[in-house]
VOVOVO-313889 format. One record per residue: x, y, z of N, C-alpha, C in turn; residue number from 0. Coordinates in steps of 0.02 Angstrom, whole numbers, plus 50000, padded with zeros to 5 digits. Each point is the difference from the previous one (the first is absolute). Layout:
! residues N
+--------+---------+-------+---------+----------+-------+--------+---------+-------+-----+
| n_east | n_north |  n_up | ca_east | ca_north | ca_up | c_east | c_north |  c_up | num |
+--------+---------+-------+---------+----------+-------+--------+---------+-------+-----+
|      X |       Y |     Z |       X |        Y |     Z |      X |       Y |     Z | NUM |
...
+--------+---------+-------+---------+----------+-------+--------+---------+-------+-----+
END
This chain:
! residues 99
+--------+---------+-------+---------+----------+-------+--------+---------+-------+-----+
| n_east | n_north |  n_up | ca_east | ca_north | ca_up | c_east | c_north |  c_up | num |
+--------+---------+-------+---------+----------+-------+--------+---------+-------+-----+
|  60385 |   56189 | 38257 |   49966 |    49964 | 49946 |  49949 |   50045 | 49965 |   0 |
|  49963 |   50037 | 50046 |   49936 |    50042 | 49955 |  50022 |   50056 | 50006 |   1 |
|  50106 |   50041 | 50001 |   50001 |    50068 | 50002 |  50022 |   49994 | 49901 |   2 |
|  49994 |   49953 | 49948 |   49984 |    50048 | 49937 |  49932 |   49994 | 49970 |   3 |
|  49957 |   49966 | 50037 |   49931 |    50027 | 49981 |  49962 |   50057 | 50039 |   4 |
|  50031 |   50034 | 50058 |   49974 |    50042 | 50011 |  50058 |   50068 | 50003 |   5 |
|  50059 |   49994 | 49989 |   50046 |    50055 | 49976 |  49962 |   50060 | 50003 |   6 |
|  49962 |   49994 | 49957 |   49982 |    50088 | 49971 |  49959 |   49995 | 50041 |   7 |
|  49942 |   49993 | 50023 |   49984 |    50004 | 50068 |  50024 |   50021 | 50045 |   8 |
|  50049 |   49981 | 50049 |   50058 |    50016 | 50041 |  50045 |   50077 | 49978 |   9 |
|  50001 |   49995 | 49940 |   50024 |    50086 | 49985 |  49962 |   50031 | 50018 |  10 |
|  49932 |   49991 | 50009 |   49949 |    50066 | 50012 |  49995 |   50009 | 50040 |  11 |
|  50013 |   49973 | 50052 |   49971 |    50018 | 50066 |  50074 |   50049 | 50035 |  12 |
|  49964 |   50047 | 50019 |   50043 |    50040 | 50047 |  50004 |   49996 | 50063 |  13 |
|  50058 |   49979 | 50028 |   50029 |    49966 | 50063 |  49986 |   50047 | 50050 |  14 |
|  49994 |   50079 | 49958 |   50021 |    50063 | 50051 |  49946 |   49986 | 50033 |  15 |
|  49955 |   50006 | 49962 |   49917 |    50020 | 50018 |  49966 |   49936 | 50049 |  16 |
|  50038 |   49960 | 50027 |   49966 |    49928 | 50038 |  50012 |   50044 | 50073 |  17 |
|  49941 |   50007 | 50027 |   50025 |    49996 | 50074 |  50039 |   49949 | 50045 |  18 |
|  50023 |   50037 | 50058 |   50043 |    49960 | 50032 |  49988 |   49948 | 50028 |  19 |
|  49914 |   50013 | 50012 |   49963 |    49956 | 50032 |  49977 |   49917 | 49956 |  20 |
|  50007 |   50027 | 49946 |   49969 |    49951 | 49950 |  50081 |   49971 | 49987 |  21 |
|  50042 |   50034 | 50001 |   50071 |    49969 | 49961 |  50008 |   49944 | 50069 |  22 |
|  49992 |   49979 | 50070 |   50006 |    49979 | 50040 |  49946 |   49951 | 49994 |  23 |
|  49944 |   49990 | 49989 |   49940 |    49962 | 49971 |  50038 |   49964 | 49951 |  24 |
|  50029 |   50025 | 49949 |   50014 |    49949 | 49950 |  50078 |   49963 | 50000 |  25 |
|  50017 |   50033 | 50063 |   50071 |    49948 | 49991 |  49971 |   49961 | 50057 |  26 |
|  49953 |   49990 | 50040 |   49969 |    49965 | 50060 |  49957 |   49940 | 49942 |  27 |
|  49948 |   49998 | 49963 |   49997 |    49946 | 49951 |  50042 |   49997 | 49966 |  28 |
|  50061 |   50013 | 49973 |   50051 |    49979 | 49962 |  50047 |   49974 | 50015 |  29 |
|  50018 |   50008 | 50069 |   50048 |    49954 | 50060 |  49952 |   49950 | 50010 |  30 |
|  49940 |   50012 | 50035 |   49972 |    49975 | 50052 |  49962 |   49923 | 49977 |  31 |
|  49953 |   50042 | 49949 |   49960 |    49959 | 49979 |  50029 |   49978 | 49953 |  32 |
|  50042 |   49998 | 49955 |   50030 |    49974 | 49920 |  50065 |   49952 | 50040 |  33 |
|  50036 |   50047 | 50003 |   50080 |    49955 | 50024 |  50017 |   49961 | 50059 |  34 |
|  49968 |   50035 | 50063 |   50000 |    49956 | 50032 |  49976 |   49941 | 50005 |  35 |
|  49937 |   49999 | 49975 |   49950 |    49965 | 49982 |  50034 |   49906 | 49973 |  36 |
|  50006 |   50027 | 49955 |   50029 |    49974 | 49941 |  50097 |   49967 | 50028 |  37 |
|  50012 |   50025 | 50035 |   50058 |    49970 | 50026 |  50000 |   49969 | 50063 |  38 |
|  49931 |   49999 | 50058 |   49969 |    49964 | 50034 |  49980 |   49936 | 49949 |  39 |
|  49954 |   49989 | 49951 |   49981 |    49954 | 49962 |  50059 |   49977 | 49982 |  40 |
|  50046 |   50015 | 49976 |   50061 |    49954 | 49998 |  50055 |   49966 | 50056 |  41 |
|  49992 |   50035 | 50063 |   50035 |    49959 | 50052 |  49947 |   49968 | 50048 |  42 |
|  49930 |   49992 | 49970 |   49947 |    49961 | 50017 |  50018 |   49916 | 49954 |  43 |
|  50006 |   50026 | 49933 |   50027 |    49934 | 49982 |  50039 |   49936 | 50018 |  44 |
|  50058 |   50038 | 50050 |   50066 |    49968 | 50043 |  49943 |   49948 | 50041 |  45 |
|  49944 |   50037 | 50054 |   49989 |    49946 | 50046 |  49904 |   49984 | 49977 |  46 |
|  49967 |   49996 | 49937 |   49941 |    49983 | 49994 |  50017 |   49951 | 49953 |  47 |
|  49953 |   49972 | 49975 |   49990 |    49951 | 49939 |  49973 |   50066 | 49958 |  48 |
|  50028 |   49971 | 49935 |   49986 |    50064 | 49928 |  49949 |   49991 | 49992 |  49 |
|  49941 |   49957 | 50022 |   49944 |    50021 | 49982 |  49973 |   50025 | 50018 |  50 |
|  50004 |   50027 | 50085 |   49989 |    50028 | 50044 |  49991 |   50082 | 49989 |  51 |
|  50058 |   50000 | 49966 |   50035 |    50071 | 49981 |  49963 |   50031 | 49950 |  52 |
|  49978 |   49936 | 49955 |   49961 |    50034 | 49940 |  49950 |   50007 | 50022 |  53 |
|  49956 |   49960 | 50018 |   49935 |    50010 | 50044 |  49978 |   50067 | 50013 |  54 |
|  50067 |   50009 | 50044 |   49980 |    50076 | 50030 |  50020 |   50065 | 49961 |  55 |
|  50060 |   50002 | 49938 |   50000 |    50049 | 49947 |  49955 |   49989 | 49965 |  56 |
|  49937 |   49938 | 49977 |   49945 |    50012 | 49969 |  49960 |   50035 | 50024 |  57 |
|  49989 |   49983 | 50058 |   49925 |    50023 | 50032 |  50006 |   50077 | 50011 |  58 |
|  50082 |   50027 | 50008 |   49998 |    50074 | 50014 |  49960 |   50051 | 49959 |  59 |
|  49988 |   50002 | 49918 |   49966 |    50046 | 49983 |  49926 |   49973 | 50016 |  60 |
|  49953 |   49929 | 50025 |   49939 |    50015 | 50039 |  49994 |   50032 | 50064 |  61 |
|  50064 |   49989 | 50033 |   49978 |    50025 | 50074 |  49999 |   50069 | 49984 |  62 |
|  50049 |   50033 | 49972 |   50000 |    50074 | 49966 |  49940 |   50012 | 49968 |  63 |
|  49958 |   49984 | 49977 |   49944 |    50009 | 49976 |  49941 |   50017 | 50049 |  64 |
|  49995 |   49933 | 50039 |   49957 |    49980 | 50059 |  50001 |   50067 | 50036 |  65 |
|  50077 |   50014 | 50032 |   50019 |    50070 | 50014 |  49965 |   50074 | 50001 |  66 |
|  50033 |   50002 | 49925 |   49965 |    50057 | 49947 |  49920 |   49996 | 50023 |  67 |
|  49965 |   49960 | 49977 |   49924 |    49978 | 50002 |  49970 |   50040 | 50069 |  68 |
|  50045 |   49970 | 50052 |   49978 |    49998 | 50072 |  50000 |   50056 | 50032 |  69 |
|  50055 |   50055 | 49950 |   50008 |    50077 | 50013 |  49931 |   50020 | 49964 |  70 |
|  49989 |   49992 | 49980 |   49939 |    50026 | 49911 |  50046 |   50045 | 49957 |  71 |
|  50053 |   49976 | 49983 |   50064 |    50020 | 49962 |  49975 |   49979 | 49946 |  72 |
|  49969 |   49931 | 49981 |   49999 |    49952 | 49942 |  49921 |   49995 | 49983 |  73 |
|  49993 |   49969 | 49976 |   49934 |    49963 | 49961 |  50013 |   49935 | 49982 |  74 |
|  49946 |   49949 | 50023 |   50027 |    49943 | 49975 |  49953 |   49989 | 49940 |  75 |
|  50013 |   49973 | 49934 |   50000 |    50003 | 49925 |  50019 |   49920 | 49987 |  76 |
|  49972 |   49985 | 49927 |   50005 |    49949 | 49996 |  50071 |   49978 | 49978 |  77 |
|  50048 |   50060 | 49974 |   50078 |    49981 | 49998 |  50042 |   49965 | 50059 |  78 |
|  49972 |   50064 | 50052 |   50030 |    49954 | 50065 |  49974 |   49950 | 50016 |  79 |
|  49949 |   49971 | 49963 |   49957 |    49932 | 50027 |  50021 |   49956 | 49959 |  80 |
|  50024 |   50016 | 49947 |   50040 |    49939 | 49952 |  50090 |   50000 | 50001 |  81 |
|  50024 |   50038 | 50016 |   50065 |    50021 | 50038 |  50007 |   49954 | 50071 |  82 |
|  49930 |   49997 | 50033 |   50037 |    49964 | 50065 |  49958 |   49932 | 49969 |  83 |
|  49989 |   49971 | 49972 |   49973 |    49916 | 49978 |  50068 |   49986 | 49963 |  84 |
|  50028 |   50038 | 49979 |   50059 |    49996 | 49949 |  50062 |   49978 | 50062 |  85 |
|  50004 |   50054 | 50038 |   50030 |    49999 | 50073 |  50014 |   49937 | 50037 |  86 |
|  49953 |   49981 | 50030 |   49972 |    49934 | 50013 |  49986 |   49930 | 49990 |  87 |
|  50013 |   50021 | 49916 |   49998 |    49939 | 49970 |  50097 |   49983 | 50003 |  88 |
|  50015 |   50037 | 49979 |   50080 |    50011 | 49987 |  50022 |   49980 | 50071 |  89 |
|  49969 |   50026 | 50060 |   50038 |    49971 | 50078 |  49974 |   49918 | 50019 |  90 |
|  49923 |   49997 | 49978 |   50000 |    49925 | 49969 |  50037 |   49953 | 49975 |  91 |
|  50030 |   50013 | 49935 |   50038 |    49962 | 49978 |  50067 |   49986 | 50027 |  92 |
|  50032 |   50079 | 50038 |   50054 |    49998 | 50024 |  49993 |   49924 | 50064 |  93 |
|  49973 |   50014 | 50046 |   49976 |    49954 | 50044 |  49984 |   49940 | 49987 |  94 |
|  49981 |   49987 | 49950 |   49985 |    49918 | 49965 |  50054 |   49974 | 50009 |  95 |
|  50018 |   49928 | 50046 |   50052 |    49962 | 49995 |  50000 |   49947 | 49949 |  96 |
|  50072 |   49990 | 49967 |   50021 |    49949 | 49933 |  49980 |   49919 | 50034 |  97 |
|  49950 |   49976 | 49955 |   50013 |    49949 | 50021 |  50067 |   49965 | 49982 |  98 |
+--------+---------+-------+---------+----------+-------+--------+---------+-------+-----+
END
């Protein structure tokens, strides 16, 4: 989906020049963390309730944050402070039952 907005991007980079060590790093988040990920969240669907499911693909970029933060990777800012009310509000609503 985002390989023709970043195309020319992707031409530049030279494959030669990645160490071996780093080329193993990035197929480890690119398996690991992206696809597997993401295809766990879908045979989670089979035995949770979908709201369940969303719940927990919402909250993933706070805990990732929280994360980040907890390394001193991050800074917390008032984006991420209106990003997770936004967050929250949205797993809110998800959770609201119809009368």
């Amino acid at each position: 989906m985002v390989l023709p907005f970043g195309y020319s991007e992707l031409q530049d980079v030279e494959l030669t020049t990645i160490p071996v060590d780093i080329a193993w790093k990035i197929g480890f988040v690119v398996f690991f963390s992206t696809f597997l990920t993401y295809l766990l969240n879908l045979l989670s669907m089979k035995e949770l309730k979908p709201t369940t499911v969303a719940v927990f693909i919402y909250l993933q970029p706070v805990f990732a944050t929280m994360f980040a933060i907890g390394l001193g990777k991050d800074e917390l800012n008032l984006v991420k402070i209106g990003a997770a009310i936004l967050i929250f509000s949205g797993v809110f609503l998800v959770t609201q039952k119809k009368n």
